[in-house]
Biopython code that builds the backbone (N, CA, C, O; Angstrom):
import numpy as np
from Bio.PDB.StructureBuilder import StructureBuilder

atoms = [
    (1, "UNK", "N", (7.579, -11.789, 2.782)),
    (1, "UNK", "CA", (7.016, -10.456, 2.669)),
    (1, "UNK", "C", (6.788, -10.063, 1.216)),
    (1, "UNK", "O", (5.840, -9.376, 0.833)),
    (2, "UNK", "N", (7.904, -10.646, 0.321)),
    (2, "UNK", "CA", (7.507, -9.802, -1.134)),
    (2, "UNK", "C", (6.209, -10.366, -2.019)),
    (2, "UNK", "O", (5.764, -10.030, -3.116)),
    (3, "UNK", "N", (5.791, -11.401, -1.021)),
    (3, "UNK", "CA", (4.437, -12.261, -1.405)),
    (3, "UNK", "C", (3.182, -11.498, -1.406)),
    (3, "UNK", "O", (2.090, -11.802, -1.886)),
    (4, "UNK", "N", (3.543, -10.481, -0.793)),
    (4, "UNK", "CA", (2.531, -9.500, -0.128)),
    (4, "UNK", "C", (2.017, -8.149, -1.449)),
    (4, "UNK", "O", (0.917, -7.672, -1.726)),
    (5, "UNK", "N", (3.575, -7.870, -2.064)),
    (5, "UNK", "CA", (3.803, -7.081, -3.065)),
    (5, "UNK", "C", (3.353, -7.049, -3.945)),
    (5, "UNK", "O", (4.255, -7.392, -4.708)),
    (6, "UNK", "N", (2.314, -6.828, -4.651)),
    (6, "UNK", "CA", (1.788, -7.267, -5.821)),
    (6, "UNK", "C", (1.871, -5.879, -6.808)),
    (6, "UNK", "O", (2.068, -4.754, -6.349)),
    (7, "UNK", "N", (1.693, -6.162, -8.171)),
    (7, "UNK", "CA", (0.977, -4.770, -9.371)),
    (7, "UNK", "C", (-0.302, -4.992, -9.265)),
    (7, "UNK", "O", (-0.787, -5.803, -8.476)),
    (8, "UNK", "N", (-0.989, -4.232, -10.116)),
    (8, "UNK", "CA", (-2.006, -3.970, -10.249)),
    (8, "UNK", "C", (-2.858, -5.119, -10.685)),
    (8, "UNK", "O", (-4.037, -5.223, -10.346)),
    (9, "UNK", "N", (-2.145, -6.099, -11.549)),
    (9, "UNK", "CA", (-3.403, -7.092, -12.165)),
    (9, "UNK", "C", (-3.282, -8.009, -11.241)),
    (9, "UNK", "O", (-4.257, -8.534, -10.702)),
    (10, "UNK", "N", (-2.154, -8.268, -10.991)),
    (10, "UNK", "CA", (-1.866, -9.156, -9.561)),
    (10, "UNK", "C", (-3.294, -8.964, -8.554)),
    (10, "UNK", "O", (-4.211, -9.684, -8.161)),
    (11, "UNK", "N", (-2.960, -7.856, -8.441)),
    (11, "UNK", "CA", (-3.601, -7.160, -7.024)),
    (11, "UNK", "C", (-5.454, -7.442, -7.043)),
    (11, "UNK", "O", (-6.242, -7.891, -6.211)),
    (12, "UNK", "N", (-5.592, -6.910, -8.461)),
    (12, "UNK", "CA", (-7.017, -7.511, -9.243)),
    (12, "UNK", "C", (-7.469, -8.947, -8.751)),
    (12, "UNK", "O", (-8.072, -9.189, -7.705)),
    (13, "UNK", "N", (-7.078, -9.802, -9.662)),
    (13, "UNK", "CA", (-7.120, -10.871, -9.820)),
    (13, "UNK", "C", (-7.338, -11.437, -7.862)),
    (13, "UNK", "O", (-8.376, -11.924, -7.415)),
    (14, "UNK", "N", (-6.061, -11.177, -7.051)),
    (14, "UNK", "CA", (-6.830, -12.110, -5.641)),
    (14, "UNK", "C", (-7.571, -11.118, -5.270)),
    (14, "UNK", "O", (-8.033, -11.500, -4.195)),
    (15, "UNK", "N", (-8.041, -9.915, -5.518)),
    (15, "UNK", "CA", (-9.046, -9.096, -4.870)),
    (15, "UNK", "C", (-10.150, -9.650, -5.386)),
    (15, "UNK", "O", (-11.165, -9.504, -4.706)),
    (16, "UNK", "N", (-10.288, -10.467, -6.768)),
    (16, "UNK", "CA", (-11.545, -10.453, -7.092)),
    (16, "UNK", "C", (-11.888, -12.209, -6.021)),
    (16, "UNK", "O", (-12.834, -12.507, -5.293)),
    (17, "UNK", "N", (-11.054, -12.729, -6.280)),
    (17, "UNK", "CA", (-11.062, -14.176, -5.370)),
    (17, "UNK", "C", (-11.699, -13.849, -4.029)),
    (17, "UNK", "O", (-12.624, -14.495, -3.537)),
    (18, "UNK", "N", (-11.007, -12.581, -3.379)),
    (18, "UNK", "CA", (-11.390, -12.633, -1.834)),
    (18, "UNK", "C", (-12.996, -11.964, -2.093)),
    (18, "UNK", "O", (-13.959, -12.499, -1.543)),
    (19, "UNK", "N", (-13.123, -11.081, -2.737)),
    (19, "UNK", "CA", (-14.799, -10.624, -2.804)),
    (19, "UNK", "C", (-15.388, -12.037, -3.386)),
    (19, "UNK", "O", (-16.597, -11.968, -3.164)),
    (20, "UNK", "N", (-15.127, -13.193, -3.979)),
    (20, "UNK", "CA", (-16.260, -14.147, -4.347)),
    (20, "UNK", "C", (-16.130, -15.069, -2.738)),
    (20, "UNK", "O", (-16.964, -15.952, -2.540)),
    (21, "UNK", "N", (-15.118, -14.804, -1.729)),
    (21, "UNK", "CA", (-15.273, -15.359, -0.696)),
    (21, "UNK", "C", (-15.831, -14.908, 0.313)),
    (21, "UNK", "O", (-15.760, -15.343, 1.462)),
    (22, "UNK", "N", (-16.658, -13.627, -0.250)),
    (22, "UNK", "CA", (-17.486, -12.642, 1.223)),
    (22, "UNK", "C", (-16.214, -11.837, 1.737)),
    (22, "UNK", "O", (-16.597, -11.042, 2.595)),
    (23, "UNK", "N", (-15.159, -11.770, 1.577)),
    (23, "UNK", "CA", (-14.274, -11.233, 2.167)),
    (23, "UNK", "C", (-14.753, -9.215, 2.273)),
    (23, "UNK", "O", (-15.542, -8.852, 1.400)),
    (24, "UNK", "N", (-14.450, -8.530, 2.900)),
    (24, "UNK", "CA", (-14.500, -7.046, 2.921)),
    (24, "UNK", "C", (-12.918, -6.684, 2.793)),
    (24, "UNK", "O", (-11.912, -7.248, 3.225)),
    (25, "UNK", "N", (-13.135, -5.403, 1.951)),
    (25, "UNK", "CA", (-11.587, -5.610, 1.163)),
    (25, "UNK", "C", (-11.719, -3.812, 2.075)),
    (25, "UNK", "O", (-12.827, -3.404, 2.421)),
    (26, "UNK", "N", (-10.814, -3.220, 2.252)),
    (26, "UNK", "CA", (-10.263, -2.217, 3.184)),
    (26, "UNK", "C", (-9.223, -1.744, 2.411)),
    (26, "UNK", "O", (-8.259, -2.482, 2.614)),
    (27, "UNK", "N", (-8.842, -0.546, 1.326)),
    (27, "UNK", "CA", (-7.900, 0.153, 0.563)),
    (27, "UNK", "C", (-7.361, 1.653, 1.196)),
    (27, "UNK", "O", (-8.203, 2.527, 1.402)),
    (28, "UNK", "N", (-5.811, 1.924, 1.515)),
    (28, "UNK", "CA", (-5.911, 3.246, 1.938)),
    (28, "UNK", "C", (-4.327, 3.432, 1.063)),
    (28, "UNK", "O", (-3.750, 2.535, 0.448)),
    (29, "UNK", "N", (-3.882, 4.818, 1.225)),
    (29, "UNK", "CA", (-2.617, 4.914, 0.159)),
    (29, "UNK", "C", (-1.923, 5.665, 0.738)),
    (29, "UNK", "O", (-2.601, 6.352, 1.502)),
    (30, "UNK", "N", (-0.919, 5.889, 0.770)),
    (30, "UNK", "CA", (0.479, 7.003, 0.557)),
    (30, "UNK", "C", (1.760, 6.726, 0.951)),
    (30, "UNK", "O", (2.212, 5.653, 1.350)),
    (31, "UNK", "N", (2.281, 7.728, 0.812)),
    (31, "UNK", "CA", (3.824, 8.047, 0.181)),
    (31, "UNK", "C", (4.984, 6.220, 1.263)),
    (31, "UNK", "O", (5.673, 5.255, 0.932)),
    (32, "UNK", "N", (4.527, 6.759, 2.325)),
    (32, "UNK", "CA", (4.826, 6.171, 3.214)),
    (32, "UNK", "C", (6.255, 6.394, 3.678)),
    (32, "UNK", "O", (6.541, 5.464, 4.432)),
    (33, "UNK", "N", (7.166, 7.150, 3.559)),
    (33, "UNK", "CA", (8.456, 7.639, 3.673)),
    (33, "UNK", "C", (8.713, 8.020, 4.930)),
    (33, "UNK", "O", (8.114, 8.827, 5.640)),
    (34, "UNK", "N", (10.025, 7.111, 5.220)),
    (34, "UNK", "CA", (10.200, 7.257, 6.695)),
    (34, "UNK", "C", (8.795, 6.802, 7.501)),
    (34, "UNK", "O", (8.005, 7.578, 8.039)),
    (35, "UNK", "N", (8.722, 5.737, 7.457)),
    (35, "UNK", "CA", (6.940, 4.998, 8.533)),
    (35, "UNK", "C", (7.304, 5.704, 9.697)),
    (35, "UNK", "O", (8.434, 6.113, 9.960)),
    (36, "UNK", "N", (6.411, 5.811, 10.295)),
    (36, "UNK", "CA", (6.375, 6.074, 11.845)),
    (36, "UNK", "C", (5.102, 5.565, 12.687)),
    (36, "UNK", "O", (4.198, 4.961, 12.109)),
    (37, "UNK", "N", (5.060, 5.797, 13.910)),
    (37, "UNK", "CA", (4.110, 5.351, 14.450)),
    (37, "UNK", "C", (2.901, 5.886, 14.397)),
    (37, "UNK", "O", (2.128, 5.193, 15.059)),
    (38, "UNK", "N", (2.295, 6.950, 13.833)),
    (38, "UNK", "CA", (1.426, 7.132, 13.474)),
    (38, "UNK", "C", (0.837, 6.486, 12.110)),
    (38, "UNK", "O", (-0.355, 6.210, 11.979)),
    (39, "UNK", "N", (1.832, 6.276, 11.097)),
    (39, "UNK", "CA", (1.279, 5.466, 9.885)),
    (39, "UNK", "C", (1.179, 4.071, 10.469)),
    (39, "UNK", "O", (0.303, 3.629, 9.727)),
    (40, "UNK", "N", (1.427, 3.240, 11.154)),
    (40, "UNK", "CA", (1.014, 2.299, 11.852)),
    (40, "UNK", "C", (-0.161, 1.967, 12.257)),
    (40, "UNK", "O", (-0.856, 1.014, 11.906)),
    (41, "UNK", "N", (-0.474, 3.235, 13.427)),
    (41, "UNK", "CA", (-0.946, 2.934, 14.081)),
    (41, "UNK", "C", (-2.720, 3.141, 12.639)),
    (41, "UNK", "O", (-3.590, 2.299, 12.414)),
    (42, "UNK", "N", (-2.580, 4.417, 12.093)),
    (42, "UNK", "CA", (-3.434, 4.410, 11.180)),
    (42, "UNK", "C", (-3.549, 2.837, 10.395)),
    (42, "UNK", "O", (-4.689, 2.939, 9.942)),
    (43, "UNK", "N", (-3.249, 1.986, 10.131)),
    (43, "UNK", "CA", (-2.891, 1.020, 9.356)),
    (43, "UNK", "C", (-3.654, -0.113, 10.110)),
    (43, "UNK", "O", (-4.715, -0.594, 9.713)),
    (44, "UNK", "N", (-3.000, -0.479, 11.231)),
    (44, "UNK", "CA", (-3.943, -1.239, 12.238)),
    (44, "UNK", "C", (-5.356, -0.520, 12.386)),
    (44, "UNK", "O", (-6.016, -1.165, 13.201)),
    (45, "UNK", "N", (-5.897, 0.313, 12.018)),
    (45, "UNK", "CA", (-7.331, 0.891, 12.220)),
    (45, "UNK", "C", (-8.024, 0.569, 11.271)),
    (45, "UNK", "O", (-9.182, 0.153, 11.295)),
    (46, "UNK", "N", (-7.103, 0.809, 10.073)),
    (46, "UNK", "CA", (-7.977, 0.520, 8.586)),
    (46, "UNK", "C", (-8.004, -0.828, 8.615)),
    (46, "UNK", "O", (-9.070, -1.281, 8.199)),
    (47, "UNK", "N", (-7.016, -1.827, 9.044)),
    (47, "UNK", "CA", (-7.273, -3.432, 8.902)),
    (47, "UNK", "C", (-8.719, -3.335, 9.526)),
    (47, "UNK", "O", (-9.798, -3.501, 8.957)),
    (48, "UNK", "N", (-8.464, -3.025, 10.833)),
    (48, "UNK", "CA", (-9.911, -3.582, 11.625)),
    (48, "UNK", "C", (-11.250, -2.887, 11.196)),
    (48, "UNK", "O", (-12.127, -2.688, 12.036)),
    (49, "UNK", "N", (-11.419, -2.482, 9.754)),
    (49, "UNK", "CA", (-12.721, -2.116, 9.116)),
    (49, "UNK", "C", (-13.018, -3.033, 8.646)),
    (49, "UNK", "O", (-14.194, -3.351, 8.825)),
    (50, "UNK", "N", (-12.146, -3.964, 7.796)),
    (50, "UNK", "CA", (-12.805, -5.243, 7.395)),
    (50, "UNK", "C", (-11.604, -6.569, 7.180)),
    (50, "UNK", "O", (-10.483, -6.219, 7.550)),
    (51, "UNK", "N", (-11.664, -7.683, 6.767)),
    (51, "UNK", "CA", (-10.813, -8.400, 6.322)),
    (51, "UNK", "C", (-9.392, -8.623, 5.674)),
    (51, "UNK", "O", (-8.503, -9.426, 5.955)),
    (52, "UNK", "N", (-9.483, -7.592, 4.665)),
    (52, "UNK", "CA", (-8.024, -7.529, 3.803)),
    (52, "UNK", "C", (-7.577, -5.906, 3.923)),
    (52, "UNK", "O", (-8.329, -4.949, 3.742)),
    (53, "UNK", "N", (-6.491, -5.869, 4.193)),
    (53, "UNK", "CA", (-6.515, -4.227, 3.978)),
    (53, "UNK", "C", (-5.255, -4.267, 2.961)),
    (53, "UNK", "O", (-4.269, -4.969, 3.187)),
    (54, "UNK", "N", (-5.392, -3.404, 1.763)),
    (54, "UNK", "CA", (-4.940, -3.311, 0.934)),
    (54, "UNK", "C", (-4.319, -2.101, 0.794)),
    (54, "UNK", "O", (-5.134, -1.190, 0.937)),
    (55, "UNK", "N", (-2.664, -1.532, 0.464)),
    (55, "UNK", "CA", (-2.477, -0.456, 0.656)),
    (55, "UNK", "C", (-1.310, 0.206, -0.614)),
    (55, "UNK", "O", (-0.103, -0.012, -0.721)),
    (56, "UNK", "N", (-2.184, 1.034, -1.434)),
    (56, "UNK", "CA", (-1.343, 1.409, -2.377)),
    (56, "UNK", "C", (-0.364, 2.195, -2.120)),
    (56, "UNK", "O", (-0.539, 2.868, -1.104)),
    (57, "UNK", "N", (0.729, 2.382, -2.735)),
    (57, "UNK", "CA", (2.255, 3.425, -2.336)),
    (57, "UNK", "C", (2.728, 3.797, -3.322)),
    (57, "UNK", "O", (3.067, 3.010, -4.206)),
    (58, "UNK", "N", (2.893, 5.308, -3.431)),
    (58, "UNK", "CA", (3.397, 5.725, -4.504)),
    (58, "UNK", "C", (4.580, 5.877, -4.745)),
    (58, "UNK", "O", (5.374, 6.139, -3.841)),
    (59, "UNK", "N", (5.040, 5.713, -6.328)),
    (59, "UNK", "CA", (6.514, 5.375, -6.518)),
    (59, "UNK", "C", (7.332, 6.308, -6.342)),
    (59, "UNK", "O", (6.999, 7.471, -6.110)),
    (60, "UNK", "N", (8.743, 5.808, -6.452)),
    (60, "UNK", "CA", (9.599, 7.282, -5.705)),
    (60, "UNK", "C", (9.177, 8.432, -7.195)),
    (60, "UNK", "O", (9.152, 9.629, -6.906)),
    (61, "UNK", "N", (8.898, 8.092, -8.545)),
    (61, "UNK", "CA", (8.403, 9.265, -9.305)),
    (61, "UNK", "C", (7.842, 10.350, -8.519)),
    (61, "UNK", "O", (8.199, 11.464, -8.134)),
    (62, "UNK", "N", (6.538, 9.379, -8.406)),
    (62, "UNK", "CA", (4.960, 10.000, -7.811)),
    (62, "UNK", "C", (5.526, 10.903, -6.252)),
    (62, "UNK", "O", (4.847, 11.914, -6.075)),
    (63, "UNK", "N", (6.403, 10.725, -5.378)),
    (63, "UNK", "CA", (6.903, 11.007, -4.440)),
    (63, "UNK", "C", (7.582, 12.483, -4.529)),
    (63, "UNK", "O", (7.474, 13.463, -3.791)),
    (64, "UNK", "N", (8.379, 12.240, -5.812)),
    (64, "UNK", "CA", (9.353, 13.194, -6.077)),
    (64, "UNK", "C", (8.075, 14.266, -6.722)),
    (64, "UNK", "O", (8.218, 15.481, -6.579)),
    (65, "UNK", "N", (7.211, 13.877, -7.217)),
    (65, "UNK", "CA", (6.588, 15.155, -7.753)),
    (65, "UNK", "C", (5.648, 15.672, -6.823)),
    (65, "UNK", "O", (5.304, 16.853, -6.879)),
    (66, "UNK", "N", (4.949, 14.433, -5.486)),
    (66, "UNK", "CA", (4.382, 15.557, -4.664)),
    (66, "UNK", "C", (5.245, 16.122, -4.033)),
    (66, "UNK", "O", (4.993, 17.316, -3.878)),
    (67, "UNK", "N", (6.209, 15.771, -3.573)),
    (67, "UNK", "CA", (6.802, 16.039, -1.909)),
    (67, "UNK", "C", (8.133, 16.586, -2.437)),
    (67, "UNK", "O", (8.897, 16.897, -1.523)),
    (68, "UNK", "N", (8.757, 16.845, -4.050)),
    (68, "UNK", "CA", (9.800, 17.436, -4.224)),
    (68, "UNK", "C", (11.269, 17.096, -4.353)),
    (68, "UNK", "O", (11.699, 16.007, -3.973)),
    (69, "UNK", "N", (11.829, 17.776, -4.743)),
    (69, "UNK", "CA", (13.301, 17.320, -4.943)),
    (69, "UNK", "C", (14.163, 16.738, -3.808)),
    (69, "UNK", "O", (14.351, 17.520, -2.876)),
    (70, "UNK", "N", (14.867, 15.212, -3.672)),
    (70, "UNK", "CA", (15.325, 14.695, -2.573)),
    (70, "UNK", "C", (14.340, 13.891, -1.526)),
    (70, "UNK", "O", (14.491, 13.486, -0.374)),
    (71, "UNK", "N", (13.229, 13.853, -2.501)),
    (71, "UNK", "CA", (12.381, 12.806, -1.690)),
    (71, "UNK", "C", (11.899, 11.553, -2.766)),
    (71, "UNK", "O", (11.758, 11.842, -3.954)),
    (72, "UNK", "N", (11.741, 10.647, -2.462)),
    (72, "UNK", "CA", (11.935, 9.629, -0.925)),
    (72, "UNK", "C", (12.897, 9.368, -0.768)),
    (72, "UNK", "O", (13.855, 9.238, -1.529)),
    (73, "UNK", "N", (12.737, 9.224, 0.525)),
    (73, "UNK", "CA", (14.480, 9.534, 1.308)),
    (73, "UNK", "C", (14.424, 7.681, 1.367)),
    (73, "UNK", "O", (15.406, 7.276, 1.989)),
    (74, "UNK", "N", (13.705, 6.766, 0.973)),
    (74, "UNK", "CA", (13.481, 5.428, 1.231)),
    (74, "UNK", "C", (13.040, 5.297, -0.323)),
    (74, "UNK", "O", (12.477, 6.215, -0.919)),
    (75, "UNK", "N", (13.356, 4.071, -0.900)),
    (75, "UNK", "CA", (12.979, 3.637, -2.296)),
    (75, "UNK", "C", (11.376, 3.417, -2.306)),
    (75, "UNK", "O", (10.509, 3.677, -1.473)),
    (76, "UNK", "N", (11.347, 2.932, -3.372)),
    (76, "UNK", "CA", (9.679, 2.353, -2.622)),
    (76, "UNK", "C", (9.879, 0.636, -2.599)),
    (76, "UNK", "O", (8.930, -0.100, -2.327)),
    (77, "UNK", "N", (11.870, -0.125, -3.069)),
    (77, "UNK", "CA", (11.176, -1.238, -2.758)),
    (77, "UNK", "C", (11.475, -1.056, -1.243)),
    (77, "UNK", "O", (10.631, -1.591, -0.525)),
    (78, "UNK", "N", (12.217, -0.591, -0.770)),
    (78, "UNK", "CA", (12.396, -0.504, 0.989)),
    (78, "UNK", "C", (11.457, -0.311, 1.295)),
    (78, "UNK", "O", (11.089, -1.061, 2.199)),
    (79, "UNK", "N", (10.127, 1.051, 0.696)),
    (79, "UNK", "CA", (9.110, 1.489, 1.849)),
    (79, "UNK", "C", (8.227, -0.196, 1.206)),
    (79, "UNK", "O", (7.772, -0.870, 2.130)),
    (80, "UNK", "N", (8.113, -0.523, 0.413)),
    (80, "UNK", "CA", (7.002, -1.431, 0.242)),
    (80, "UNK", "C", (7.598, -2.930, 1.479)),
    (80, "UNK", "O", (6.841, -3.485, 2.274)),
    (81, "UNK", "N", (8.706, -3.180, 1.338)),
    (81, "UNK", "CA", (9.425, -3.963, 2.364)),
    (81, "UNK", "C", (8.736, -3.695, 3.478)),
    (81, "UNK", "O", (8.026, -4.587, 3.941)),
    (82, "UNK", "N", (8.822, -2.179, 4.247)),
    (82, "UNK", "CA", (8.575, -2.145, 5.605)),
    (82, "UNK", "C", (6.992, -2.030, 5.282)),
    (82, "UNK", "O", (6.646, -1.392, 6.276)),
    (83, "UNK", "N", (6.272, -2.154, 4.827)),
    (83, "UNK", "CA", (4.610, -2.003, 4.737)),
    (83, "UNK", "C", (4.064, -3.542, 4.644)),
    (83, "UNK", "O", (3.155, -3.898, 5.394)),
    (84, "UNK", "N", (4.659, -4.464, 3.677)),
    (84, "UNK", "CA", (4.587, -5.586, 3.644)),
    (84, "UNK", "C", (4.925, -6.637, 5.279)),
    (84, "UNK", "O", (4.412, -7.671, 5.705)),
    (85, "UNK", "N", (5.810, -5.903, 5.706)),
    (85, "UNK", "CA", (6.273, -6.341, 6.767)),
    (85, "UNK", "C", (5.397, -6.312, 8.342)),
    (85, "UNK", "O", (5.806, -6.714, 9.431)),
    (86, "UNK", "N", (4.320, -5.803, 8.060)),
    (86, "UNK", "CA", (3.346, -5.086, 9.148)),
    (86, "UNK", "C", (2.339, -6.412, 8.886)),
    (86, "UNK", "O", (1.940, -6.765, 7.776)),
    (87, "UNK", "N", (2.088, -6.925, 9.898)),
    (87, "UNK", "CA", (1.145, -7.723, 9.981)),
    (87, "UNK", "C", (-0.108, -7.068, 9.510)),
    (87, "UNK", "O", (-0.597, -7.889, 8.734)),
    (88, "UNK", "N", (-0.740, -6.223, 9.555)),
    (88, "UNK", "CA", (-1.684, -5.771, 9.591)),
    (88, "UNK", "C", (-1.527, -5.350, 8.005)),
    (88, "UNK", "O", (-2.600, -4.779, 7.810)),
    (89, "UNK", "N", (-1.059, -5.320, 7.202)),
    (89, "UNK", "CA", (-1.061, -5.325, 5.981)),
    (89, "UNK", "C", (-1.222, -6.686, 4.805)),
    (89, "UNK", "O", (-0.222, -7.392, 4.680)),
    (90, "UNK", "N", (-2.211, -6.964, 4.137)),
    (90, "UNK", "CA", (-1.764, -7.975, 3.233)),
    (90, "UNK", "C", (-1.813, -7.564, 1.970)),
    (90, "UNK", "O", (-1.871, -8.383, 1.052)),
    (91, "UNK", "N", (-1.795, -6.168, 1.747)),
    (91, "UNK", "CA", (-1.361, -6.351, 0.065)),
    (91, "UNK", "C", (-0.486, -5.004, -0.099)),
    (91, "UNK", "O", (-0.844, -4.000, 0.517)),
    (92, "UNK", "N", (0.504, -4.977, -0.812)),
    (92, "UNK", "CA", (0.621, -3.628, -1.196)),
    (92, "UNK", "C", (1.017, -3.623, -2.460)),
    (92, "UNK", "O", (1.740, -4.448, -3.019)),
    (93, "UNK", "N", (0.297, -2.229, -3.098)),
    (93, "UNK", "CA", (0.197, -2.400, -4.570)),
    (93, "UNK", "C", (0.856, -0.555, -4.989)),
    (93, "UNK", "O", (0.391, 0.500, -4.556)),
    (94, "UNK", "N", (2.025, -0.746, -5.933)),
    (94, "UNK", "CA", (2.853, 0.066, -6.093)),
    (94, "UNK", "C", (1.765, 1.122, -7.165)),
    (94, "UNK", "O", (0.690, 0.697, -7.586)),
    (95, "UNK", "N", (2.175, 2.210, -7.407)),
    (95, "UNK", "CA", (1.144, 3.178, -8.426)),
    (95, "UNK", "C", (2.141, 4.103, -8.318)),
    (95, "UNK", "O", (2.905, 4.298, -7.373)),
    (96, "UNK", "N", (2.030, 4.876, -9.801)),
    (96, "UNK", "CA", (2.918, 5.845, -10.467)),
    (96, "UNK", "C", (1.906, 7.108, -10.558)),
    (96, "UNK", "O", (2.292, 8.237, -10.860)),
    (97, "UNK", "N", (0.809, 6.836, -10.315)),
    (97, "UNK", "CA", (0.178, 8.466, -11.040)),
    (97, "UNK", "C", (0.438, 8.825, -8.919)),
    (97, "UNK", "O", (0.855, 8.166, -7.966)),
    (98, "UNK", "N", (-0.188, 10.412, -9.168)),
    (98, "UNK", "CA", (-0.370, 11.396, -8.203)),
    (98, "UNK", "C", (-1.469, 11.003, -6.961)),
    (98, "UNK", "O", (-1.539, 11.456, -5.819)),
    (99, "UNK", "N", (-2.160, 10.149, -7.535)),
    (99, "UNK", "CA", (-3.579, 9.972, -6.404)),
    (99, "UNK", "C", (-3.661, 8.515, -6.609)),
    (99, "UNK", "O", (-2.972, 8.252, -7.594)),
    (100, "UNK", "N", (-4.106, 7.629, -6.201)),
    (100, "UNK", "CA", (-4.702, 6.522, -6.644)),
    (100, "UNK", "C", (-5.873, 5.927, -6.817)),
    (100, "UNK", "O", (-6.288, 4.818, -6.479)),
    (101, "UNK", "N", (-6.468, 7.035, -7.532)),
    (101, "UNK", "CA", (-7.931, 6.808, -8.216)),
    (101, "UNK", "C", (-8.031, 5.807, -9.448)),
    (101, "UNK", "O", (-9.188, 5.683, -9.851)),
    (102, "UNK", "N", (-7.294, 5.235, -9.980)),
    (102, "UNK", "CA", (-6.997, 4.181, -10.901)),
    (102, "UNK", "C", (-7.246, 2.747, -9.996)),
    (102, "UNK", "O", (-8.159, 1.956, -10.234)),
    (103, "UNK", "N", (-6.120, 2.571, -8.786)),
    (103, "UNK", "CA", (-6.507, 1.530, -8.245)),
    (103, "UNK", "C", (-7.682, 1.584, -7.728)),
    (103, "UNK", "O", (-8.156, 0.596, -7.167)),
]
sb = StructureBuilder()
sb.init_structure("model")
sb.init_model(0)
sb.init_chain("A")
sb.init_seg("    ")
for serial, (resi, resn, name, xyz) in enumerate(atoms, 1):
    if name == "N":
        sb.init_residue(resn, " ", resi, " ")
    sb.init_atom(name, np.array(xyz, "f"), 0.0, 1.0, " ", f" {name:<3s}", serial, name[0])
structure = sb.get_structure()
């Protein structure tokens, strides 16, 4: 699973591999704290738009400043663990700012 985990240049670098292979790359993001079956089930939807689905998560910083004091109640290497762990996921790429308009 932590094969799955990548940073940002990481994340670059086989994204640019799978676009020279025709691949369709599929990106969606958040907090992910406490998964449930609705972030799932959202997750399996975004895979089936195209080939790779790629999913950024913000760090417990980025967490603590949207969602407030005492959150994430899950680290982000645990939440990235259980995101990595979803078949329907093959990348997840950690981010510190507020939005992930960078990735």
């Amino acid at each position: 699973m932590k094969e799955k985990i990548l940073d940002l240049a990481e994340a670059l670098e086989a994204l640019e591999i799978a676009r020279s292979h025709g691949k369709k790359i599929v990106f969606t993001n958040g907090c992910f704290d406490l998964l449930h079956a609705g972030h799932v089930q959202y997750l399996e939807q975004a895979k089936g738009l195209g080939d790779l689905l790629v999913v950024g998560i913000n760090s417990d910083a980025s967490v603590r400043r949207i969602k407030g004091p005492g959150r994430p109640i899950s680290s982000l290497e645990e939440r990235s663990m259980v995101l990595a762990g979803l078949a329907c996921v093959d990348m997840v790429v950690p981010f510190e700012e507020p939005d992930p308009l960078r990735l």
